[in-house]
VOZAKOL-44676 format. One line per field, with one value per residue: residue number from 1; residue in one letter; x, y, z of N, C-alpha, C in turn. Coordinates in steps of 0.001 Angstrom, whole numbers, plus 500000, padded with zeros to 6 digits. Last residue first. Example, Ala and Ser with C-alpha at 12.3 -4.5 7.8 and 13.67 -1.06 7.14 Angstrom:
BEGIN
k [2;1]
r [s;a]
npx [512850;513190]
npy [497750;494310]
npz [507080;507800]
capx [513670;512300]
capy [498940;495500]
capz [507140;507800]
cpx [512900;513200]
cpy [500030;496700]
cpz [507870;507800]
! end
This chain:
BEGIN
k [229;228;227;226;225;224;223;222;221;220;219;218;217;216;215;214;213;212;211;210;209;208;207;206;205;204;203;202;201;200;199;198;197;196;195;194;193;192;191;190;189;188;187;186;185;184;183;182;181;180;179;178;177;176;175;174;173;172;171;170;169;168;167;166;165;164;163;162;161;160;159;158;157;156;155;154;153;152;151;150;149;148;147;146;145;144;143;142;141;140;139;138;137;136;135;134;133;132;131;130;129;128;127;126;125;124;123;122;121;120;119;118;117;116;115;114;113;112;111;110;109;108;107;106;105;104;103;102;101;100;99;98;97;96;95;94;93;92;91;90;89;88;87;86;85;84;83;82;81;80;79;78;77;76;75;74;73;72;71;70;69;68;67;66;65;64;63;62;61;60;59;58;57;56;55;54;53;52;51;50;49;48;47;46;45;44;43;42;41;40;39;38;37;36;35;34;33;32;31;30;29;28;27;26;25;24;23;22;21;20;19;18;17;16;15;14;13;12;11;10;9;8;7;6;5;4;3;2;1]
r [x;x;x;x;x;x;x;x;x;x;x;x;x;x;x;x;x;x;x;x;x;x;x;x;x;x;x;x;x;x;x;x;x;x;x;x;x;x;x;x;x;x;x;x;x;x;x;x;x;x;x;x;x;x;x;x;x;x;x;x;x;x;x;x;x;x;x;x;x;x;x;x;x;x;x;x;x;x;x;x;x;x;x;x;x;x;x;x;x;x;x;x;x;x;x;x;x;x;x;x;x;x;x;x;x;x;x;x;x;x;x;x;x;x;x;x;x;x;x;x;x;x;x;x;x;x;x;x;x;x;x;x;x;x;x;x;x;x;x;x;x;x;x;x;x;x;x;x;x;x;x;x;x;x;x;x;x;x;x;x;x;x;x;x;x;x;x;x;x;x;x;x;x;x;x;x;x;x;x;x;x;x;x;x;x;x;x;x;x;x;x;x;x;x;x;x;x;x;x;x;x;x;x;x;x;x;x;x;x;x;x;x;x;x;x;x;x;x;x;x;x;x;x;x;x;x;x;x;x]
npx [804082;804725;802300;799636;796166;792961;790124;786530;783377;781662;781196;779375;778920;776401;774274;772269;770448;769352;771022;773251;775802;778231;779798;783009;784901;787924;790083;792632;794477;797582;799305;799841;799671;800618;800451;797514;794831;792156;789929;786834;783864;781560;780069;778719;779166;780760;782984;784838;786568;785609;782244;780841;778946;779160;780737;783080;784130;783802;785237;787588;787877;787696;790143;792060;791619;792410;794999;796264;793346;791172;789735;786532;783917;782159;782161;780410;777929;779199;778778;777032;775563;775721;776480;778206;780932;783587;786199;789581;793197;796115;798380;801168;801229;799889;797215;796940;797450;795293;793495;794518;794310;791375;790633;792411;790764;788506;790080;791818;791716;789986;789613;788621;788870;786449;784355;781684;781139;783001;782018;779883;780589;782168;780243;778891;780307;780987;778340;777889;780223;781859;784526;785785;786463;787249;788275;789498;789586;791668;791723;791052;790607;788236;785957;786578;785114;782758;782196;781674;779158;777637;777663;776393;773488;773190;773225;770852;769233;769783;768204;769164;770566;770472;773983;776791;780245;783399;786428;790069;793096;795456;796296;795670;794482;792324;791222;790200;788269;786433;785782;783619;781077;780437;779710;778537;778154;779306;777156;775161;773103;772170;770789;770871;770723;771966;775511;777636;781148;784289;787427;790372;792367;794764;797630;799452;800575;802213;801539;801145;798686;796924;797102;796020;793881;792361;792980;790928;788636;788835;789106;787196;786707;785448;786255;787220;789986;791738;794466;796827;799689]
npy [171158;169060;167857;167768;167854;166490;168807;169383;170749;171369;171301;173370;174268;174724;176301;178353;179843;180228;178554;178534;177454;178425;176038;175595;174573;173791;172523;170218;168382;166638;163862;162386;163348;163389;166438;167757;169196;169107;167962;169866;169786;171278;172662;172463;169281;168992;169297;171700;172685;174334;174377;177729;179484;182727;185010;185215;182947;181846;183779;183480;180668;181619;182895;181358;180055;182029;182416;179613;178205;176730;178419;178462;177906;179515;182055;183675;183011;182803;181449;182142;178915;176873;174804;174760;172957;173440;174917;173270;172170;171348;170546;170625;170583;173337;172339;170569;171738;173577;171517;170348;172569;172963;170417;168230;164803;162908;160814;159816;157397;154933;151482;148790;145529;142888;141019;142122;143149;145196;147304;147543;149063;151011;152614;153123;154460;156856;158372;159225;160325;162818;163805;162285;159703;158608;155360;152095;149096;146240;144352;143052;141019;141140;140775;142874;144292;143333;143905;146978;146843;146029;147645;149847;149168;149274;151814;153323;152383;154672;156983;156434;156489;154652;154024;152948;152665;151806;151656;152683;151920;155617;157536;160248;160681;158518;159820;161951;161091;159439;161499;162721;162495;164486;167135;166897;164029;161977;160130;159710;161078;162655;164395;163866;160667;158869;158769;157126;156218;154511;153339;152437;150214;149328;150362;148998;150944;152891;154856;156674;155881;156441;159358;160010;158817;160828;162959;162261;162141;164969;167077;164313;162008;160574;156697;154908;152908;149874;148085;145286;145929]
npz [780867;782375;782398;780085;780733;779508;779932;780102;780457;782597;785810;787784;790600;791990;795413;797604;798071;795068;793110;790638;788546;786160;783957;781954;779759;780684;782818;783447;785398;784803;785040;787499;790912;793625;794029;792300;790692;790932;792911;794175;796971;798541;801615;804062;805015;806797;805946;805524;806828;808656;809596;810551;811880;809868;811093;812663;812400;809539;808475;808609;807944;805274;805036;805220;803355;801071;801487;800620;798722;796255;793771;792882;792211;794474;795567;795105;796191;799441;802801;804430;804894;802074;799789;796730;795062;794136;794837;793753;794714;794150;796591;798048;800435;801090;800607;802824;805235;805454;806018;808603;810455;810584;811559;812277;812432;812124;809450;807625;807298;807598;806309;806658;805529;804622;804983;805074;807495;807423;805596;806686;809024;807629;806317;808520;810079;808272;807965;810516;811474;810109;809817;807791;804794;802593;803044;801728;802206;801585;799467;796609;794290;793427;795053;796486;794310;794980;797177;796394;794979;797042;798595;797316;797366;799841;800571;799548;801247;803067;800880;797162;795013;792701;791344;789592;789823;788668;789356;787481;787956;787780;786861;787139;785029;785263;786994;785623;784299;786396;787590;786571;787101;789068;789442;792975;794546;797217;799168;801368;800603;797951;796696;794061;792628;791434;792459;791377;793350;792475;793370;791930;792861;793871;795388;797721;800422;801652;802802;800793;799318;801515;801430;798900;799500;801015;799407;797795;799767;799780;797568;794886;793872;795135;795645;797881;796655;797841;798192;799214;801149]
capx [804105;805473;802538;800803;797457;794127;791093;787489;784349;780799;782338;779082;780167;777269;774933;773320;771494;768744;769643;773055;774166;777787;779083;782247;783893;787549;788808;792675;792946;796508;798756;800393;798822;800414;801883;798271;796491;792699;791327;787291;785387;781866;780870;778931;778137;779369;782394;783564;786716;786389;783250;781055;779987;778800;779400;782038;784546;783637;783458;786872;788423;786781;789080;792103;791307;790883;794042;795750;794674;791639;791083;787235;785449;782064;783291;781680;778316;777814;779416;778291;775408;775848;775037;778049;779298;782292;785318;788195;791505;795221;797416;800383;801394;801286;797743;796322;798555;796812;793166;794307;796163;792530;790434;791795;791720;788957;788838;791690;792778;789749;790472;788138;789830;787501;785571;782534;780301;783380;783866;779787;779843;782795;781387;777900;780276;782064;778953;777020;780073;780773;783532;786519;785508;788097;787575;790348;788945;791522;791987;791232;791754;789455;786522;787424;786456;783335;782156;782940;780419;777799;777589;777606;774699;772973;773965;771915;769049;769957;768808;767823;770599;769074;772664;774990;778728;782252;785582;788577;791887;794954;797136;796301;795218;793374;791627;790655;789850;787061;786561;784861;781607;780983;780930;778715;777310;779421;777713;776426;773189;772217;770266;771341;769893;771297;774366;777415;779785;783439;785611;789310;791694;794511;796539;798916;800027;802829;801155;802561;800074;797419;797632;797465;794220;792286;793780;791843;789141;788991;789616;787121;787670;784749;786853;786223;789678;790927;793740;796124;798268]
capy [172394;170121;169088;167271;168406;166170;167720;169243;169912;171228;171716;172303;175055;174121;176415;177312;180521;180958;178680;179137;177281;178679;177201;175156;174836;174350;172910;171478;168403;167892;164949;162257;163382;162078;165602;167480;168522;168873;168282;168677;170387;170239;172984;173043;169462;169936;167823;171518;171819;174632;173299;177019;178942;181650;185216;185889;182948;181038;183367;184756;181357;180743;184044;183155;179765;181663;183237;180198;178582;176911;177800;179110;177895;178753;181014;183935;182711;183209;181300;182756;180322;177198;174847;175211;173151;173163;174634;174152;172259;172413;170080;171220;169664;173096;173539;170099;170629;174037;172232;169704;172029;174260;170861;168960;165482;163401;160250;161502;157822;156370;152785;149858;146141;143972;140930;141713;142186;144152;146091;146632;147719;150236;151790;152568;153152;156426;157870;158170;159454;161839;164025;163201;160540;160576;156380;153561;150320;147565;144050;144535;140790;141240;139625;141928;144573;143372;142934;146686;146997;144935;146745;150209;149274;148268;151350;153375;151545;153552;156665;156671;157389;156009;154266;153939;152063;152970;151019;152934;151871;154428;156416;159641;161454;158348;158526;161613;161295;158581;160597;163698;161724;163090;166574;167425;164347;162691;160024;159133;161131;161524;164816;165193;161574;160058;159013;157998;155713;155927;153208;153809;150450;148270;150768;148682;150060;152129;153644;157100;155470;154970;158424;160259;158314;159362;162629;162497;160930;163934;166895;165846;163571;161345;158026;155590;154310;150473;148938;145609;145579]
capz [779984;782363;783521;780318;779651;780613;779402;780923;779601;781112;784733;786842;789968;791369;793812;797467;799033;796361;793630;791634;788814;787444;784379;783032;779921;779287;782773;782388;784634;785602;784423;786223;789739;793364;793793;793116;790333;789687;792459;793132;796170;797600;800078;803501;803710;807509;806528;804697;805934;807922;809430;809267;812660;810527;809980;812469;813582;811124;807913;809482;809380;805989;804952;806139;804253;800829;801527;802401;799053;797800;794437;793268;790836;793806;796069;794204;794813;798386;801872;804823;804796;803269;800424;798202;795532;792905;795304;793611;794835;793580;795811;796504;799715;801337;800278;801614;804592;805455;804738;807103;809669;809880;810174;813140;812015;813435;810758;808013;807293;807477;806564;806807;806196;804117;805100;803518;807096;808109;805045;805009;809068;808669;805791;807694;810921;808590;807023;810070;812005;809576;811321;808397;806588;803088;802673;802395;801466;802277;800772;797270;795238;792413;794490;797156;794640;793746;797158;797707;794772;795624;799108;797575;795758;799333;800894;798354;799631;803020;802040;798295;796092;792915;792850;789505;789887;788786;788894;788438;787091;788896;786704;788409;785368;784038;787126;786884;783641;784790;788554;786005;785941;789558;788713;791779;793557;796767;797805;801457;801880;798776;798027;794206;793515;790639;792670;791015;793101;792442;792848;792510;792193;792733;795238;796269;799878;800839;803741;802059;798893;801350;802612;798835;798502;801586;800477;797230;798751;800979;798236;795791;792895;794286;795414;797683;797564;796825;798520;798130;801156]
cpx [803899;805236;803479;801341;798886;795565;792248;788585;785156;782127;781576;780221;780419;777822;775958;773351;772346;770056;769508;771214;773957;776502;778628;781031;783051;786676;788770;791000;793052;795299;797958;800587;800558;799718;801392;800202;796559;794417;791449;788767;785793;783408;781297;778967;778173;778163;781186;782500;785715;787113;784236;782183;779800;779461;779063;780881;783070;783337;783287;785306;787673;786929;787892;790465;791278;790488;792991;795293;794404;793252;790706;788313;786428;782903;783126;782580;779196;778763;778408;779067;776462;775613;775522;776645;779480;780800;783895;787231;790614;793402;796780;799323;800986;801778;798981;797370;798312;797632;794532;794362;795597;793446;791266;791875;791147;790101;789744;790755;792778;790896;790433;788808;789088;787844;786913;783432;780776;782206;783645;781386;780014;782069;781808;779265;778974;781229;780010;777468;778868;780738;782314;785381;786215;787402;788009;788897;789361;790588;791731;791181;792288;791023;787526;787345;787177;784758;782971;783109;781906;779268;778040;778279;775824;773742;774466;773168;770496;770124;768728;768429;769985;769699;771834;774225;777576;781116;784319;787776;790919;793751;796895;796900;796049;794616;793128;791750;790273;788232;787105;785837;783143;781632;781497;780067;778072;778550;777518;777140;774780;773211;770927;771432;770955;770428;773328;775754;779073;781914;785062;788215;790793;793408;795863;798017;799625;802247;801891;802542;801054;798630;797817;798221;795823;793650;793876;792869;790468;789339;789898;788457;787418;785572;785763;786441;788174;790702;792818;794475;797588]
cpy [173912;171273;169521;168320;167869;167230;167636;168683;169978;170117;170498;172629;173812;174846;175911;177333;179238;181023;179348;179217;177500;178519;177442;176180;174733;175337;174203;172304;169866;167967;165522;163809;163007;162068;164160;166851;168613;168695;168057;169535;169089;171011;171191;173812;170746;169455;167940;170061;171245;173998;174082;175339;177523;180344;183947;186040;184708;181634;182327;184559;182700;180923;183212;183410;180421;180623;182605;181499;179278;177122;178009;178277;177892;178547;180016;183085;182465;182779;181747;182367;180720;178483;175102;175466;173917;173112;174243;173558;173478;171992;171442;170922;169587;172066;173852;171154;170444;172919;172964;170959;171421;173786;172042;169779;167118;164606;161439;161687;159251;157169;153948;151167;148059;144800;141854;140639;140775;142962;144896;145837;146996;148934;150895;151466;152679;154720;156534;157431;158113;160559;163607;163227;161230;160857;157911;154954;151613;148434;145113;143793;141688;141439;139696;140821;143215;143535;142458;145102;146596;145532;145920;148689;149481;147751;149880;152192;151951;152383;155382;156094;157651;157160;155074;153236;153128;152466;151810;152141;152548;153841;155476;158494;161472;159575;158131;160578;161906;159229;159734;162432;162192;162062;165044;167033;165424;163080;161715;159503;160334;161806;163242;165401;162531;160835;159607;157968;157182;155544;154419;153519;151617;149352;150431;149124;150253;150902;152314;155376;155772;154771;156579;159283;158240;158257;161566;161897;160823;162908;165651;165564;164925;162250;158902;156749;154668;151777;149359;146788;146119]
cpz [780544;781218;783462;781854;781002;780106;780154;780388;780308;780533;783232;785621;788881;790815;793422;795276;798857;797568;794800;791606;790360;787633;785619;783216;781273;779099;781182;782095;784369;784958;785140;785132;788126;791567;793236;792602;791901;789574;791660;793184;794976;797031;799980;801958;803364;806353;806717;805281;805303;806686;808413;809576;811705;811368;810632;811789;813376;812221;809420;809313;809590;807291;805084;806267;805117;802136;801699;802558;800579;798062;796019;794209;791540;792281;795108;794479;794209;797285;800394;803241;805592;803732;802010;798861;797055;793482;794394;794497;794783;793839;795396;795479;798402;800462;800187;800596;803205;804829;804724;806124;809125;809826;809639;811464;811899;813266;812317;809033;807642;808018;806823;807049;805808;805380;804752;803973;805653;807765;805872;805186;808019;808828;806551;806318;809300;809317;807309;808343;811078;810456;810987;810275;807068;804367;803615;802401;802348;801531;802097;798616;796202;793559;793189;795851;795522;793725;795386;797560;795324;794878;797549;797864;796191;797737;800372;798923;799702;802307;802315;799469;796891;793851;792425;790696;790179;789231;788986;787677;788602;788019;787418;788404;786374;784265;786371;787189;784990;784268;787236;786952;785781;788562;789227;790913;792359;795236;797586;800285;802421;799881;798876;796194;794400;791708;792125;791110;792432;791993;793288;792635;793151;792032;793552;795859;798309;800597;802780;802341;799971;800007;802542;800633;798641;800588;800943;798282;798423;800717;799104;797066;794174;793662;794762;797123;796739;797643;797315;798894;799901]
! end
């Protein structure tokens, strides 16, 4: 089956991504929407231009499209896109939903209104063995946003590994009662290597922007380097 993936470069996508290659479909193309509004409600936001060497680091084309990001409107740009795709011959949209219901039936209505095939390949999945599989299956993910409490500053750059899930697990279970996988809106994440990657993304320049009890982890530059070096 010819597939496309909602993709932001963050963990879920990612995965949404790495499950439709297992599924051993054609994966024709990435689209990545880029919200100018910081507060949208369907669209991933930080480091969103970074899905272009991304892309190129994954060996997949991507198609891109600009939204205001205003609730609901934005659904409407999404809509022209997805329509774009079928009319390059996509057959499936694959997205990373996890416990987003209002995300998940807002896709679900467009494919089916389209005619496209609606995938949520991680829809429900119990969050401490995801983020364990993610980790196991060697993907390398940072955390780049966090709007939560329990979580402060220093998480922000910062690898996910099974320390650093040990230690959401105890932010859960005693500080706050956190989504361990972030679905919550929590945290924002980006991969930079996995198994399904060509090349790895190589961060250069990045800085830390911190407001009051949330904050980006804004990567300034970024290049591709080879992986067996």
């Amino acid at each position: 089956m010819n597939s496309a993936i909602l993709f932001s470069g963050g963990k879920d996508s990612t995965m949404a991504l790495y499950s439709s290659i297992l599924n051993g479909d054609n994966v024709k193309y990435l689209f990545s929407m880029k919200s100018l509004n910081n507060e949208s409600y369907m669209f991933h936001v930080p480091n969103i231009d970074l899905t272009v060497l991304i892309a190129k680091a994954l060996n997949i084309p991507i198609l891109t499209a600009i939204t205001d990001g205003k609730k609901e409107k934005e659904l409407f740009d999404l809509k022209k896109g997805l329509i774009k795709l079928k009319n390059k011959g996509v057959e499936s949209i694959y997205s990373g939903a996890i416990f987003s219901t209002y995300q998940k039936t807002r896709i679900d209505n467009l494919c089916e209104e389209i005619g496209l095939k609606s995938i949520a390949p991680l829809w429900h999945t119990d969050p401490k063995k995801y983020m364990e599989n993610i980790v196991n299956l060697g993907f390398k993910v940072i955390i780049t946003g966090i709007s939560a409490e329990g979580l402060e500053k220093s998480w922000l750059g910062r690898e996910i590994t099974v320390n650093a899930i040990n230690e959401l697990i105890h932010i859960k279970k005693n500080v706050c009662d956190i989504n361990l996988c972030f679905e919550g809106g929590e945290a924002e994440t980006l991969v930079l290597d996995g198994p399904i990657f060509k090349k790895r993304l190589k961060i250069i320049e990045a800085e830390t922007i911190w407001k009051n009890d949330n904050g980006i982890y804004n990567i300034k530059k970024a290049i591709l380097e080879n992986k067996d070096l």
